[in-house]
C-alpha positions in Angstrom: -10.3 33.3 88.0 -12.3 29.9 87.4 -13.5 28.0 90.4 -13.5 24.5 90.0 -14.5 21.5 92.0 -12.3 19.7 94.8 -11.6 16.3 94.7 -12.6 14.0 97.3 -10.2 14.2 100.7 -8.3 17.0 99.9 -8.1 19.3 102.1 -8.4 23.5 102.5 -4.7 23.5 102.0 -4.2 21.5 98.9 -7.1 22.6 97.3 -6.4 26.3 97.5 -2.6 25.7 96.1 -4.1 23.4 93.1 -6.5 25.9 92.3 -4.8 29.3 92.6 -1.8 27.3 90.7 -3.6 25.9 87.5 -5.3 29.5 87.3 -1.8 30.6 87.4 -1.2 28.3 84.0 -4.1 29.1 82.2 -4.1 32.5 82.8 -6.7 33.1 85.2 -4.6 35.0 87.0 -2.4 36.9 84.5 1.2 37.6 84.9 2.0 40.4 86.5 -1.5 40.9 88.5 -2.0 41.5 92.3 -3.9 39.0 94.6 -5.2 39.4 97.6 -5.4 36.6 100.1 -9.2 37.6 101.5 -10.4 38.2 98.1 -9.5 34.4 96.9 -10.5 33.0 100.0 -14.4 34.6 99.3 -14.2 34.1 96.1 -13.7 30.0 96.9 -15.4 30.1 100.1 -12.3 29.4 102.6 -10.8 30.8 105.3 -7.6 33.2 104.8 -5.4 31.1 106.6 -5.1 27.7 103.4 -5.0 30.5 101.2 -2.1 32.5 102.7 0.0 28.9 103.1 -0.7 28.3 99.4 0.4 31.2 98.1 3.6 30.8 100.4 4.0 27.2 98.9 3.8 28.5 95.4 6.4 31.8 96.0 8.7 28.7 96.8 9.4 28.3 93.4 9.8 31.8 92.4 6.0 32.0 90.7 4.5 33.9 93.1 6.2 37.0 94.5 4.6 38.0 98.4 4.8 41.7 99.2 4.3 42.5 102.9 1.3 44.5 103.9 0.9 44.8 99.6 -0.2 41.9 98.8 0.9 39.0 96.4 1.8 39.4 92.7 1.8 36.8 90.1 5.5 36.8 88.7 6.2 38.0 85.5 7.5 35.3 82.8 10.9 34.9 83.8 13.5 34.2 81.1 16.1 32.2 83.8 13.3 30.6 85.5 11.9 29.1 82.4 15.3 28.0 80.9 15.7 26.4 84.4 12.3 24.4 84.4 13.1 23.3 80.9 16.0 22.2 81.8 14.6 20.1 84.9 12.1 19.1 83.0 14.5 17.6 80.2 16.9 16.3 82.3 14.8 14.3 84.9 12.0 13.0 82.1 14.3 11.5 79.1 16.0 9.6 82.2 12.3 8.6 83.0 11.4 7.6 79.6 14.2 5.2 79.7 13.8 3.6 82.5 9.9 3.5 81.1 10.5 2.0 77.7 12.5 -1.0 79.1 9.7 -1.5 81.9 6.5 -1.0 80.2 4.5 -3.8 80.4 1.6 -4.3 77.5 -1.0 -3.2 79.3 0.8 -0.1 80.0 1.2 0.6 76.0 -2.6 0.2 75.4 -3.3 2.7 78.1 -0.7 5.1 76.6 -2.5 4.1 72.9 -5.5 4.9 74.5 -4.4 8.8 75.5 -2.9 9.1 72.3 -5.9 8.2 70.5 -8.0 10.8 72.8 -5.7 13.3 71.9 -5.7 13.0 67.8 -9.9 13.2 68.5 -9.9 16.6 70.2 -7.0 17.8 67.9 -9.6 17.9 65.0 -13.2 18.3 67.9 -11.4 20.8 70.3 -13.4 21.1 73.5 -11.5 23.5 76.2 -8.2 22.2 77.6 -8.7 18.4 76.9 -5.6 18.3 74.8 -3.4 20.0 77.6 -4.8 17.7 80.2 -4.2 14.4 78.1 -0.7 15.8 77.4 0.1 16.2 80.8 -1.2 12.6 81.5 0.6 11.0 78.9 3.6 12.9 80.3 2.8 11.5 83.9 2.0 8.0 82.4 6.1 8.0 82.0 7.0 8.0 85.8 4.1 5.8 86.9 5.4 3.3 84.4 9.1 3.8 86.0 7.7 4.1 89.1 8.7 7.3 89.9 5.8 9.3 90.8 7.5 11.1 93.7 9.5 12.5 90.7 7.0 13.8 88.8 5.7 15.5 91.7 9.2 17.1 92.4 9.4 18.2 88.4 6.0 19.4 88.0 6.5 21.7 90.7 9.1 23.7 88.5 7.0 23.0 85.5 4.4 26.0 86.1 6.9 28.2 84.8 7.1 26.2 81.3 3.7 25.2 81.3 2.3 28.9 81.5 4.3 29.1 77.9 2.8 25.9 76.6 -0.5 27.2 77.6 -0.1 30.3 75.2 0.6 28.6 72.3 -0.6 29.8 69.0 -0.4 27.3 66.3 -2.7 24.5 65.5 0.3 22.9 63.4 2.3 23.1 66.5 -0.8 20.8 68.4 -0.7 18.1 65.3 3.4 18.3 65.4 3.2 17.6 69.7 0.1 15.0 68.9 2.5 13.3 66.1 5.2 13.4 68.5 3.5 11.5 71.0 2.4 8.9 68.1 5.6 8.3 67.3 7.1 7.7 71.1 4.1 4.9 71.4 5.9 3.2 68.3 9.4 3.7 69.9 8.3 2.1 73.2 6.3 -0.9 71.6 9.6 -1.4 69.8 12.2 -1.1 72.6 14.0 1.7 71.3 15.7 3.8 74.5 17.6 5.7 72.2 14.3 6.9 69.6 12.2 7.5 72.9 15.1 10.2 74.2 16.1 12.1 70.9 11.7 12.1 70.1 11.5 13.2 73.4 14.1 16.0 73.7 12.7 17.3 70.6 9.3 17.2 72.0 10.1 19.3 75.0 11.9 21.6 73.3 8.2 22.2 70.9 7.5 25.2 73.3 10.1 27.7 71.3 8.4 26.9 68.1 5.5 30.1 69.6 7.7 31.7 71.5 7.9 35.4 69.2 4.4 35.1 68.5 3.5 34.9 72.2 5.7 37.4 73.2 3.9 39.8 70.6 0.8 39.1 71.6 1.5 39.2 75.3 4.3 41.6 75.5 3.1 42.7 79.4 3.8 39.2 80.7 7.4 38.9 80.5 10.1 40.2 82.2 13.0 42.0 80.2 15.5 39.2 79.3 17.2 37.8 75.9 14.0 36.4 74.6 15.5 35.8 71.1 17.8 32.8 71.9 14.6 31.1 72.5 13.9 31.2 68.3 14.3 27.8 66.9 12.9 27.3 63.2 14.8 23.8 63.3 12.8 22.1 65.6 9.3 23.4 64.8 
């Protein structure tokens, strides 16, 4: 489990369900695996009490699973769940990016040019999870630009379940396709084009099936039995 800092104001609460949930992406704490509430609060030097709310927060969407007097479990990749937050997901952020591409104003495209650029540097100079984290932002830059953060908030929510998936991929070539995606929704938006911004994007979010037998081979203890192969899609990858 990686302990990271906490950002100014925030309290026990909040800072114990950000950090037990983006060890829960980045497989920190592995699908599957048992967690007990004293042992995270030592380990990030807090009381039981924020920890046991967070993990309550988190079993809200289905991620966590509490066992009484047991313990709690991180959930197993769920084939439903993620079909679900993929479908949120899709749904809520091609209405967003429309809304987006008719509002963006120009300072809003050179801060978006600006991510993008960041992200085609540490596609050929990785360094950790910079390209997940400037993914995420260009993501969020959508809904700030629409102003509709209290969206985002609601989507990303669901989103662990997908993002754990998007965290195992495998492929280099899949980074430079998502990279070359984002690229080419930058050009969409500085032309106006609603209706280029929603099929790139669809596409896009769909990018995640591209891994998704590979992943499952590698990692064949953190996924729950379900029909995994409908998720194969050589078209889009």
């Amino acid at each position: 489990m990686v302990i990271f800092d906490r950002i100014p104001k925030e309290t026990n609460r909040e800072y114990a369900f950000r950090l037990i949930k983006e060890n829960i992406i980045s497989l920190g704490l592995e699908p599957g695996v048992f967690v007990g509430e004293q042992e995270i609060a030592n380990l990030i030097g807090l009381s039981r009490t924020p920890v046991h709310e967070a993990l309550l927060d988190l079993s809200k969407t289905k991620i966590v699973e509490i066992y009484p007097q047991r313990g709690s479990r991180i959930a197993l990749i769920d084939y439903d769940l993620l079909i679900e937050s993929s479908f949120i997901r899709r749904t809520m952020e091609t209405a967003v990016a429309e809304l987006a591409c008719s509002m963006a104003t120009e300072e809003d495209l050179l801060n978006i040019e600006e991510n993008v650029k960041l992200q085609e540097f540490y596609l050929t100079n990785p360094t950790g999870d910079k390209l997940m984290e400037l993914d995420n932002e260009f993501h969020k830059s959508l809904y700030t630009i629409a102003n509709k953060e209290q969206s985002y908030y609601m989507v990303s929510s669901m989103s662990i379940h997908l993002n754990r998936i998007r965290n195992m991929s495998l492929t280099t070539v899949k980074d430079l396709k998502i990279v070359g995606d984002h690229r080419a929704m930058l050009e969409a938006f500085r032309s106006r084009n609603s209706e280029a911004v929603v099929a790139l994007l669809e596409k896009h979010l769909s990018r995640y099936r591209c891994d998704i037998d590979l992943i499952i081979k590698k990692y064949p203890q953190y996924f729950a039995p379900g029909p995994w192969e409908k998720l194969s899609a050589p078209t889009i990858c």
